[in-house]
BAMI-885048 format. One record per residue (C-alpha): residue number from 1; residue in one letter; z, y, x. Coordinates in nm, 4 decimals. Each point is the difference from the previous one (the first is absolute). Layout:
<nodes>
@k->NUM r->A z->Z y->Y x->X
...
</nodes>
This chain:
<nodes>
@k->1 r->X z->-0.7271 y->2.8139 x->0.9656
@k->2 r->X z->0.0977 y->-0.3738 x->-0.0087
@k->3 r->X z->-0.2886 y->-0.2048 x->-0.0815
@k->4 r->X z->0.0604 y->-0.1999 x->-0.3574
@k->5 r->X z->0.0634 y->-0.3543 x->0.0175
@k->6 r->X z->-0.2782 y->-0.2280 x->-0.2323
@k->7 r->X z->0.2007 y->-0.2305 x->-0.1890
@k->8 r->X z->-0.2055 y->-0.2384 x->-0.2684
@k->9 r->X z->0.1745 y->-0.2008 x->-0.2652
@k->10 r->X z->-0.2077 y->-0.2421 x->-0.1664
@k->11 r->X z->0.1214 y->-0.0715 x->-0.3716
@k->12 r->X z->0.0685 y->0.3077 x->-0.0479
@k->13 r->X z->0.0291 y->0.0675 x->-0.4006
@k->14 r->X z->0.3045 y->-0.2967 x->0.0045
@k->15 r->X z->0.3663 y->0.0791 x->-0.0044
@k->16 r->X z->0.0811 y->-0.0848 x->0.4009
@k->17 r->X z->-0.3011 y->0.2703 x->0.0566
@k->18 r->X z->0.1409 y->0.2719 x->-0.3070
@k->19 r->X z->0.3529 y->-0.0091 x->0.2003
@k->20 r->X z->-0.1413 y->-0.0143 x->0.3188
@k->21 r->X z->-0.2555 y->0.2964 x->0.0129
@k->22 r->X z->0.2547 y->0.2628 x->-0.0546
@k->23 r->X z->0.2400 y->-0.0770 x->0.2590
@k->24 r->X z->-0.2893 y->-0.0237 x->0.2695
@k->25 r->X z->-0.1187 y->0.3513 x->-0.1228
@k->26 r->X z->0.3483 y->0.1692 x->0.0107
@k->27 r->X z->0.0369 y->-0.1606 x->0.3564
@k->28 r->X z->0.2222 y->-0.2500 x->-0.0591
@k->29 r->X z->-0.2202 y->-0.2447 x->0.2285
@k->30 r->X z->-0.0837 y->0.1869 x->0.2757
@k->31 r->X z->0.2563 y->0.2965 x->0.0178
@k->32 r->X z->-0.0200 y->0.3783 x->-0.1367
@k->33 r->X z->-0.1981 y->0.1484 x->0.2494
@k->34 r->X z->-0.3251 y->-0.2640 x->-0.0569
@k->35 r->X z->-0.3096 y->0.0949 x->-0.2249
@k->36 r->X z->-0.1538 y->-0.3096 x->-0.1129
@k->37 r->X z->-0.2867 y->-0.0944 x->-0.2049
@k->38 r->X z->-0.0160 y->-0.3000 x->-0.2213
@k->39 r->X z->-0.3043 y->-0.2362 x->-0.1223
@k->40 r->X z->0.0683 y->-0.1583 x->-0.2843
@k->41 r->X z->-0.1874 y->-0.2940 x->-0.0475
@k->42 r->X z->-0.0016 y->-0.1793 x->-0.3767
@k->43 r->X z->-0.2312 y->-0.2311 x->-0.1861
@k->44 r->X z->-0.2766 y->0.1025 x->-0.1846
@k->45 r->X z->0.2103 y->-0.0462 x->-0.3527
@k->46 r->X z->0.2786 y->0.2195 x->0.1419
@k->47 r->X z->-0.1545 y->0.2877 x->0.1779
@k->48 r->X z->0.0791 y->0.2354 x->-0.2940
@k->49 r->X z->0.3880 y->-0.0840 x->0.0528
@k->50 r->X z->-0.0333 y->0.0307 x->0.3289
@k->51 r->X z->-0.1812 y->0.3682 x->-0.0432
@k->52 r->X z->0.3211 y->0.0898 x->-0.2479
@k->53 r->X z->0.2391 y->-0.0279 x->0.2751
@k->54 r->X z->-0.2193 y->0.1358 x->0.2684
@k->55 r->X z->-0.0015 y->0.2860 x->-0.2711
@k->56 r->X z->0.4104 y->-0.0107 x->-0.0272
@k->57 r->X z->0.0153 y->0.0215 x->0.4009
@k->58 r->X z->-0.2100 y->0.3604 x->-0.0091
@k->59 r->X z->0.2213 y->0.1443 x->-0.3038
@k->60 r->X z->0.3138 y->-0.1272 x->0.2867
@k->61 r->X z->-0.1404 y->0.2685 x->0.1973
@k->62 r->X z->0.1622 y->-0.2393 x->0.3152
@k->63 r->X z->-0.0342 y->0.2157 x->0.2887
@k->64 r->X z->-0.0870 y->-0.2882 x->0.2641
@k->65 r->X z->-0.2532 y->-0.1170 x->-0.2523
@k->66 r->X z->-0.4060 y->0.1334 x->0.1431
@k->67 r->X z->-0.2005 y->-0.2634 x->-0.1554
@k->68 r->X z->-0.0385 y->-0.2457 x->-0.3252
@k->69 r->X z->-0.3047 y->-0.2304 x->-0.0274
@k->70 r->X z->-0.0326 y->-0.2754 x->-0.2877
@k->71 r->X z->-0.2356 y->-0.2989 x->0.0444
@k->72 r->X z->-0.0903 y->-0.3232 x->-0.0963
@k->73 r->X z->-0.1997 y->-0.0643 x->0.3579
@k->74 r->X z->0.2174 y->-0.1808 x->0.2577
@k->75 r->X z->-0.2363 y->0.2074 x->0.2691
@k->76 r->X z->0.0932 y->0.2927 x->-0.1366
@k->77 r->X z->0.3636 y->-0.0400 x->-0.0476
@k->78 r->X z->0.0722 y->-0.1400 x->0.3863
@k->79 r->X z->-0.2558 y->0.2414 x->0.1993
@k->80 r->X z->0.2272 y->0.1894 x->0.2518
@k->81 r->X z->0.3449 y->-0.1735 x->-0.1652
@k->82 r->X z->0.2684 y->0.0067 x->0.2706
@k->83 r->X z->0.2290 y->-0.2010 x->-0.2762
@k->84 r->X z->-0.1206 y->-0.2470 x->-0.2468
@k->85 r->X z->0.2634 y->-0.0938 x->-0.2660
@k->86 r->X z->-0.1766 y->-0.2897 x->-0.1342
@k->87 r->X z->0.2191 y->-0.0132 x->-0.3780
@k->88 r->X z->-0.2636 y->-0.1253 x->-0.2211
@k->89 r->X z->-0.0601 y->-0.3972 x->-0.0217
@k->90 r->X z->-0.1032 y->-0.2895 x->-0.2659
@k->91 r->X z->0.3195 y->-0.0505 x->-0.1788
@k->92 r->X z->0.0572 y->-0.3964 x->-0.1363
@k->93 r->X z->-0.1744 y->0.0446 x->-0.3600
@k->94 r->X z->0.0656 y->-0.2808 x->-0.3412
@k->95 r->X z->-0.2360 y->-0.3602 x->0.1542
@k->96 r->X z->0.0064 y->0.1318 x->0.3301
@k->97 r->X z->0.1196 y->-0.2643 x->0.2857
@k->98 r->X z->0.1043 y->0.1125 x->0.3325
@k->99 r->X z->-0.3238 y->-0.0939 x->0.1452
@k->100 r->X z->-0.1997 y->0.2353 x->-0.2189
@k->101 r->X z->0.2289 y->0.2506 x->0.0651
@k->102 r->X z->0.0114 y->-0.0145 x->0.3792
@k->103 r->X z->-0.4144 y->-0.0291 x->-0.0161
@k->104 r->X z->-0.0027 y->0.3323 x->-0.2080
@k->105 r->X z->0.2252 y->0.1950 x->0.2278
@k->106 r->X z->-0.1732 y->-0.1209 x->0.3071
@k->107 r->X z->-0.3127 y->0.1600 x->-0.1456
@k->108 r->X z->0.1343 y->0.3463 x->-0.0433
@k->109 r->X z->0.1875 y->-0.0198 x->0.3305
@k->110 r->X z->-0.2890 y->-0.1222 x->0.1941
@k->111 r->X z->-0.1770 y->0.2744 x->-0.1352
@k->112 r->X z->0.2695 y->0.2711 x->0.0774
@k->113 r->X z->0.0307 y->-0.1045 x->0.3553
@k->114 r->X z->-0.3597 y->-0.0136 x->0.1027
@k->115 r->X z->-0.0011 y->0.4072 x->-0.1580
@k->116 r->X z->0.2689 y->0.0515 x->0.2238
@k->117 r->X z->-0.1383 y->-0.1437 x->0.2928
@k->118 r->X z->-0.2979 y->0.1833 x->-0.0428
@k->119 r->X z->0.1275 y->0.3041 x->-0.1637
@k->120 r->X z->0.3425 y->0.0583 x->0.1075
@k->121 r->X z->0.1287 y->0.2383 x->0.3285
@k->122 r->X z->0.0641 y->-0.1433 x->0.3158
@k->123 r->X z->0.3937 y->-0.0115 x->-0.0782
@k->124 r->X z->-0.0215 y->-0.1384 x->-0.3445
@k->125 r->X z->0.3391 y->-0.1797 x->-0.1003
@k->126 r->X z->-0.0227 y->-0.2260 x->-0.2945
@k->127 r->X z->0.3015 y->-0.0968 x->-0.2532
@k->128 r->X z->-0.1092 y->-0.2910 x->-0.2599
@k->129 r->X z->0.2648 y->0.0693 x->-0.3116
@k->130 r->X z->-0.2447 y->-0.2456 x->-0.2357
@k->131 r->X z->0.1415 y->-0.3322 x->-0.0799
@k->132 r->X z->0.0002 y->-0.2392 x->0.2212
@k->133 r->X z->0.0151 y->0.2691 x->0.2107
@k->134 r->X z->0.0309 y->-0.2159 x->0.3407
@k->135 r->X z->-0.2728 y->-0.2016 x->-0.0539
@k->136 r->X z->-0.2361 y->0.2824 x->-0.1278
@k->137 r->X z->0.1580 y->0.2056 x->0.3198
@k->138 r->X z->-0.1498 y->-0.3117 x->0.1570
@k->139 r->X z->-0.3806 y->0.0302 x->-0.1719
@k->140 r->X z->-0.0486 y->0.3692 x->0.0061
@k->141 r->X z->0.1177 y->-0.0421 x->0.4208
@k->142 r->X z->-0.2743 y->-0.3136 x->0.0362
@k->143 r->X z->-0.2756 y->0.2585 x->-0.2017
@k->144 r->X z->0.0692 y->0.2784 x->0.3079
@k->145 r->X z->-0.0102 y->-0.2035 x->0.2929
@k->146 r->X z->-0.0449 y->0.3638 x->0.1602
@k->147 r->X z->0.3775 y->0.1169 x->-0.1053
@k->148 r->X z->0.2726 y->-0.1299 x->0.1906
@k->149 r->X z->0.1351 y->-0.2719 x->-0.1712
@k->150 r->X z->0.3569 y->0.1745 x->0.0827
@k->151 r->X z->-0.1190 y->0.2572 x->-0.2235
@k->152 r->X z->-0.0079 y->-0.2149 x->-0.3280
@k->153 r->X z->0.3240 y->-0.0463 x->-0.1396
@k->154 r->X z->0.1351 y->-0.1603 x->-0.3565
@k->155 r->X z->0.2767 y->0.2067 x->-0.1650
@k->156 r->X z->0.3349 y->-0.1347 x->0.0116
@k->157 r->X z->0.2152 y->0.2782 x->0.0387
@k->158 r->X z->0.0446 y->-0.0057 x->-0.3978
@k->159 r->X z->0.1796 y->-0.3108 x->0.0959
@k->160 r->X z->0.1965 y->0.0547 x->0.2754
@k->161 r->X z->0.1003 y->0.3883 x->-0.2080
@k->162 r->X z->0.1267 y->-0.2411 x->-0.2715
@k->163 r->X z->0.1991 y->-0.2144 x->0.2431
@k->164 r->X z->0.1232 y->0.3602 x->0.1540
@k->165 r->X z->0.1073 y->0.0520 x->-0.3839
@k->166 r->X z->0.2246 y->-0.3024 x->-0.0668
@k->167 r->X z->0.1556 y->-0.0321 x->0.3157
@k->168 r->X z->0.1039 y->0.4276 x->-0.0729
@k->169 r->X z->0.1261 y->-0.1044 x->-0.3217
@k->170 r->X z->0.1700 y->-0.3171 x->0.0403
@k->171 r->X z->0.2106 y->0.2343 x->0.2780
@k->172 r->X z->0.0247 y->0.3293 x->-0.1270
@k->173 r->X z->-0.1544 y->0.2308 x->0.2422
@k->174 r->X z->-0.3317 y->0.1644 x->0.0061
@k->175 r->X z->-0.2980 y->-0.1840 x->0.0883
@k->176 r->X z->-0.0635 y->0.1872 x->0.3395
@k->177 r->X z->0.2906 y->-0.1763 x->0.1344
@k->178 r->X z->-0.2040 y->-0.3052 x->0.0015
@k->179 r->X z->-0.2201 y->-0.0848 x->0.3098
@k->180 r->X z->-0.1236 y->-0.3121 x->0.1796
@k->181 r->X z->-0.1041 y->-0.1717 x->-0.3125
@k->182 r->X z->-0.3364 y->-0.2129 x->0.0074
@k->183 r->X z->-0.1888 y->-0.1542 x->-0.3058
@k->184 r->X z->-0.2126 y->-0.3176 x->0.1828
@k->185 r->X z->-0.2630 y->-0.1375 x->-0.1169
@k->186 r->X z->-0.2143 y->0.0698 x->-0.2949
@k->187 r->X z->-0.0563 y->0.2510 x->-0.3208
@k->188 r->X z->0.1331 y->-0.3106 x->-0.2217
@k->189 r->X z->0.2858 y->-0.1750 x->-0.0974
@k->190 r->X z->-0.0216 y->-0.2009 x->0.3010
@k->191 r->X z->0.1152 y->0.3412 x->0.2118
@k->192 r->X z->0.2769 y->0.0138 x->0.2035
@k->193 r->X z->0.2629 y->0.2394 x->0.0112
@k->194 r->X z->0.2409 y->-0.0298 x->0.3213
@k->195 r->X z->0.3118 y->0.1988 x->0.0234
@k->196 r->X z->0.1301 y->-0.1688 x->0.2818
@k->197 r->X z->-0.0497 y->0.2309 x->0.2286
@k->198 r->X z->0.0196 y->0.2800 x->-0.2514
@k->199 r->X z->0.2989 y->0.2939 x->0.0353
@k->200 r->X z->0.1705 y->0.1980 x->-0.2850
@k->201 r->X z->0.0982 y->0.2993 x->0.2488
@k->202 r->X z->0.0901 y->-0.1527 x->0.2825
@k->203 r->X z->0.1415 y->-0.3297 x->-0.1618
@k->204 r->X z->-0.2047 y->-0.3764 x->0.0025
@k->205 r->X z->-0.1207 y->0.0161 x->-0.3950
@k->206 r->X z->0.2264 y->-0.3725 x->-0.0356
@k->207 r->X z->0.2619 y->0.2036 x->0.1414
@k->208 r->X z->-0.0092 y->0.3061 x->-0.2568
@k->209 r->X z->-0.0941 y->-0.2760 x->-0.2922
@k->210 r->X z->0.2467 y->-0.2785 x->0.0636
@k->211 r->X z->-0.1892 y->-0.2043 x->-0.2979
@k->212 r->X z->-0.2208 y->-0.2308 x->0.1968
@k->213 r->X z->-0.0699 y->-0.1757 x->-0.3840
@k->214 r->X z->-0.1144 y->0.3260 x->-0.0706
@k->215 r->X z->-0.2557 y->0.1281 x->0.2975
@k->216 r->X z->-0.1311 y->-0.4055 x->0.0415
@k->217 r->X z->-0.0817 y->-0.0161 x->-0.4031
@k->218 r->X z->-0.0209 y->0.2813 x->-0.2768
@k->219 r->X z->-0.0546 y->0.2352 x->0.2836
@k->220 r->X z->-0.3658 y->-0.1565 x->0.1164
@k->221 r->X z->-0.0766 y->-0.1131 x->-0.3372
@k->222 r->X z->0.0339 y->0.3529 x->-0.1236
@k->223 r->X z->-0.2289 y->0.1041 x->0.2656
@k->224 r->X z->-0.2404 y->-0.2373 x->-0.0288
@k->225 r->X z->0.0088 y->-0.0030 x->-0.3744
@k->226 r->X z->0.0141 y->0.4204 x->-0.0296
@k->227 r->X z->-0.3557 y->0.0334 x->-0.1194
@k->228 r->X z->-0.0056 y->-0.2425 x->-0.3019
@k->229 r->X z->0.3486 y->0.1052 x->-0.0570
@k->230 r->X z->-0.1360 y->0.4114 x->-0.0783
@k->231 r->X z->-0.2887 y->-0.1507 x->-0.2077
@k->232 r->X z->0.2294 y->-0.1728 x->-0.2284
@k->233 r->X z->0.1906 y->0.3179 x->-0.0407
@k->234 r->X z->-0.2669 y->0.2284 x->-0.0146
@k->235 r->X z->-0.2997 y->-0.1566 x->-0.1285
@k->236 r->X z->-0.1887 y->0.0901 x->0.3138
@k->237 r->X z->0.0226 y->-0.0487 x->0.3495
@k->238 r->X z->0.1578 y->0.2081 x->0.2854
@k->239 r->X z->-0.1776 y->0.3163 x->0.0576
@k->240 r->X z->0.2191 y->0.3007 x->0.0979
@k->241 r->X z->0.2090 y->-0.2462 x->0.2525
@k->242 r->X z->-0.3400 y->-0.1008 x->0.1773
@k->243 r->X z->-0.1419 y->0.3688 x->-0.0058
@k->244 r->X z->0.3423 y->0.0613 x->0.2072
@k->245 r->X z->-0.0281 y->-0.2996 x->0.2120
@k->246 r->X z->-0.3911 y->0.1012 x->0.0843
@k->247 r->X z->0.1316 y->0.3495 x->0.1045
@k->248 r->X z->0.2789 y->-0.1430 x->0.1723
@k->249 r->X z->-0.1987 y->-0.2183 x->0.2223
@k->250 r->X z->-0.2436 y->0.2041 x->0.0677
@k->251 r->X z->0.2237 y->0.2744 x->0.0803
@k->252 r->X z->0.1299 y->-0.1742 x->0.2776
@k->253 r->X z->-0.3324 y->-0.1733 x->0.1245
@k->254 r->X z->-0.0803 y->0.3915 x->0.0403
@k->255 r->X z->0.2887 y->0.1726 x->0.1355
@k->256 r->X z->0.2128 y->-0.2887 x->0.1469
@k->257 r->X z->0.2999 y->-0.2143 x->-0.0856
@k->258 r->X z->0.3706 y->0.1220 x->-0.0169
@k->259 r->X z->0.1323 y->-0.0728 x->0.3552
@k->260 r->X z->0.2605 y->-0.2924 x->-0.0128
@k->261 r->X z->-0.1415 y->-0.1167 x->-0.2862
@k->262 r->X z->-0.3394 y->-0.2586 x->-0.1189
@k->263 r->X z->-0.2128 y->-0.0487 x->-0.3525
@k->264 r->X z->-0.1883 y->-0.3218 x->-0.1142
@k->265 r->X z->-0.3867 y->0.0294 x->0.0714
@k->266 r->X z->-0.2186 y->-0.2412 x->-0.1219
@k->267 r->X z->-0.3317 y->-0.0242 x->0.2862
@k->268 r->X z->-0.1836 y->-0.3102 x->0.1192
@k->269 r->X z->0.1927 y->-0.1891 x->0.2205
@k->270 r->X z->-0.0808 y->-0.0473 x->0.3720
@k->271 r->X z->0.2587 y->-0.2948 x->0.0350
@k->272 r->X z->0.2943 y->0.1721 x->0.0130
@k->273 r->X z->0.3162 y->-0.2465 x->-0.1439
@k->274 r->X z->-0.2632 y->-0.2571 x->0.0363
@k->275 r->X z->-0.1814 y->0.1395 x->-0.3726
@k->276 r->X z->-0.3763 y->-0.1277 x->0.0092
@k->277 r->X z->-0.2337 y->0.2643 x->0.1835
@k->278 r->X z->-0.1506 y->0.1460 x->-0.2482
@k->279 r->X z->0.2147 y->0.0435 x->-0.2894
@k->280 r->X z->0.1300 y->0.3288 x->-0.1572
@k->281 r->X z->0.3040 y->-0.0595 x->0.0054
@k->282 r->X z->0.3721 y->0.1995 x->-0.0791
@k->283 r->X z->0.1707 y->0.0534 x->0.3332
@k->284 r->X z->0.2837 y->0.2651 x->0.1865
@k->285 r->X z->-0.1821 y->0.2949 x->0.1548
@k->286 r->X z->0.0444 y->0.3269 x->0.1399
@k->287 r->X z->-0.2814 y->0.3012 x->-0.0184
@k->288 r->X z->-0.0877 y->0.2512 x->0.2686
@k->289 r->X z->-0.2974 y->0.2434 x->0.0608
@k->290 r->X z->-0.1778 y->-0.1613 x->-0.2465
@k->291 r->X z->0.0635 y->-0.3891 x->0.1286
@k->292 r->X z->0.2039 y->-0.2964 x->-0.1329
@k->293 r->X z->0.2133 y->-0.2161 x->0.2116
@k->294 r->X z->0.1501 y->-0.3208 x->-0.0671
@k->295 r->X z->0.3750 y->-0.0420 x->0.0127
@k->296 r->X z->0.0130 y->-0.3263 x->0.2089
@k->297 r->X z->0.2538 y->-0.2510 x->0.0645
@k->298 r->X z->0.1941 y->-0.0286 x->-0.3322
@k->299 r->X z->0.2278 y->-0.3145 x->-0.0096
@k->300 r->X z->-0.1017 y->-0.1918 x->-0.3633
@k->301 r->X z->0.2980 y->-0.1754 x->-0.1867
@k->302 r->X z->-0.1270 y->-0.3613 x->-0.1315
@k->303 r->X z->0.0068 y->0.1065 x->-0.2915
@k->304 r->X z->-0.2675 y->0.3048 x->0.0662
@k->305 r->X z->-0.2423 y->-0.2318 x->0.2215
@k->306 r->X z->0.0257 y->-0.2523 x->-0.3095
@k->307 r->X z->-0.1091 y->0.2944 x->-0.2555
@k->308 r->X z->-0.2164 y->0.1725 x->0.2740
@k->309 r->X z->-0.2290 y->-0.3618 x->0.0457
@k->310 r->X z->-0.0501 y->0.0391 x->-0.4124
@k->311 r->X z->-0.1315 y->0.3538 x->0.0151
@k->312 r->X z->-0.2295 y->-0.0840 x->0.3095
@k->313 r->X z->-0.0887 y->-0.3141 x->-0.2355
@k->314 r->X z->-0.0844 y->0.2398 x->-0.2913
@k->315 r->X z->-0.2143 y->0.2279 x->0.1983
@k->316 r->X z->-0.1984 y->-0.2613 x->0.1496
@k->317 r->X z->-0.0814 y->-0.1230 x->-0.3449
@k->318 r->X z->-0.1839 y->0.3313 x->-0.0987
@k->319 r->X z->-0.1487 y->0.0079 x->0.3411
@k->320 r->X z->-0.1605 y->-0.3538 x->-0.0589
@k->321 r->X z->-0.0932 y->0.0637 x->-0.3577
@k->322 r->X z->-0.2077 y->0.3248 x->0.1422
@k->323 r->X z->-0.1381 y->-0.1878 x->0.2568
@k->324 r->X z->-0.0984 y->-0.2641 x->-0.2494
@k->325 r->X z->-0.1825 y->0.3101 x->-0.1582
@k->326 r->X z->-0.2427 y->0.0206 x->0.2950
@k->327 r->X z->0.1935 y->0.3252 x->0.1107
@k->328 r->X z->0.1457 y->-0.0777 x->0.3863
@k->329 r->X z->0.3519 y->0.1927 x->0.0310
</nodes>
């Protein structure tokens, strides 16, 4: 028998968690021949919701599914994880400035990573989906100087799916003919996305979509914009779309890339494209065996370098403001 895969998802009673649960159960994540057991770790205030979908999950009679455990103890919830899917954070409440909001979130994140440090397997792999999820990514890697810092990555693959999405629109053709697309920078509306080296089949995206007015304006403001744009249409923010991104990524941080082809993944920066060390930060990669790899040596129009210095400039703005906190990151 295949040993099951731990996976712990903090936050989650919310409505990332709801969609996500499922589709990691029914092997969605990890493939159809992988048991798994989940931890679901909640606040106090929202164990009982919690314990009504771990409930669901058992009448799913999932097949891959071996284990449920609901808890409000961060010990608890990361002992033995081989993935943490870190969805639950502060969100920006009525009086709240950024700086309370960034001191809240670097409590619960502090506290998350130094349970995984301590708690977690040897090959724990952590994906921060709360808001801002780079520079939490960043706090929760600083709690567990243990982990790799490789490990700790910010999601942005809800972005760079919703790039995938306009660019398979805009040209008619299904999104899998898209590749070679990167989203720089940071979960914000400072991020980046590049489709200058991107393909539609085999064609240069500016070839396919001969509307440069287009790809260099409503294009990246869509993007960028995507998130407040679903909240003003549905009252709430994105949850199905980042469930899928969270499976997506880690899909391929498990099993491996599509040859040919590379994703956005947001993990601190050693320097590469001169970023600050340091900083988790949305870049090109490829994934196999378990590993990450940098796609290097990507020529920036002026026009990216311009937008890329404003996202490095908005990410070193949290990272002060934490630091100004008396947390080092």
């Amino acid at each position: 028998m295949t040993a099951p895969i731990r996976v712990t998802i903090t936050g989650a009673a919310g409505a990332i968690g709801y969609a996500l649960l499922f589709r990691i159960a029914s092997g969605a994540m990890f493939g159809s021949q992988q048991p798994v057991e989940l931890r679901l770790l909640e606040i106090p205030q929202a164990v009982d919701a919690a314990a009504g979908t771990a409930l669901e999950l058992s009448d799913c009679a999932f097949p891959l599914l071996r284990d449920v455990n609901v808890t409000d103890d961060a010990g608890t919830a990361f002992d033995g994880s081989n993935y943490a899917l870190l969805v639950g954070a502060m969100p920006r409440k009525q009086g709240m400035d950024r700086a309370d909001l960034l001191s809240a979130n670097a409590a619960i994140f502090s506290t998350q990573g130094r349970a995984i440090g301590a708690r977690a397997a040897d090959n724990v792999r952590v994906l921060v989906v709360g808001n801002p999820a780079n520079t939490n990514a960043a706090i929760a890697r600083a709690a567990a100087p243990d982990v790799p810092a490789e490990r700790f990555h910010a999601l942005m693959r809800l972005d760079h799916n919703r790039a995938i999405g306009q660019l398979a629109q805009r040209a008619a053709v299904a999104p899998s003919q898209v590749r070679k697309l990167t989203v720089w920078g940071n979960h914000s509306n400072t991020q980046v996305p590049d489709i200058d080296h991107a393909l539609i089949g085999d064609r240069a995206v500016r070839e396919c979509i001969a509307d440069d007015a287009w790809l260099d304006g409503p294009f990246i403001e869509c993007v960028a914009n995507r998130g407040a744009e679903i909240i003003r249409a549905r009252g709430a923010s994105s949850a199905a779309s980042a469930a899928s991104a969270v499976i997506d990524h880690v899909a391929d941080w498990h099993h491996g890339t599509a040859t040919n082809n590379w994703v956005t993944v947001a993990r601190p920066s050693q320097g590469e494209y001169g970023v600050p060390e340091g900083l988790v930060f949305g870049m090109p990669a490829t994934a196999s065996a378990g590993e990450w790899h940098t796609v290097e040596g990507l020529e920036w129009s002026d026009r990216t370098r311009a937008a890329i210095a404003r996202t490095v400039a908005d990410l070193e703005g949290e990272r002060d403001a934490v630091r100004e906190l008396g947390i080092s990151i």
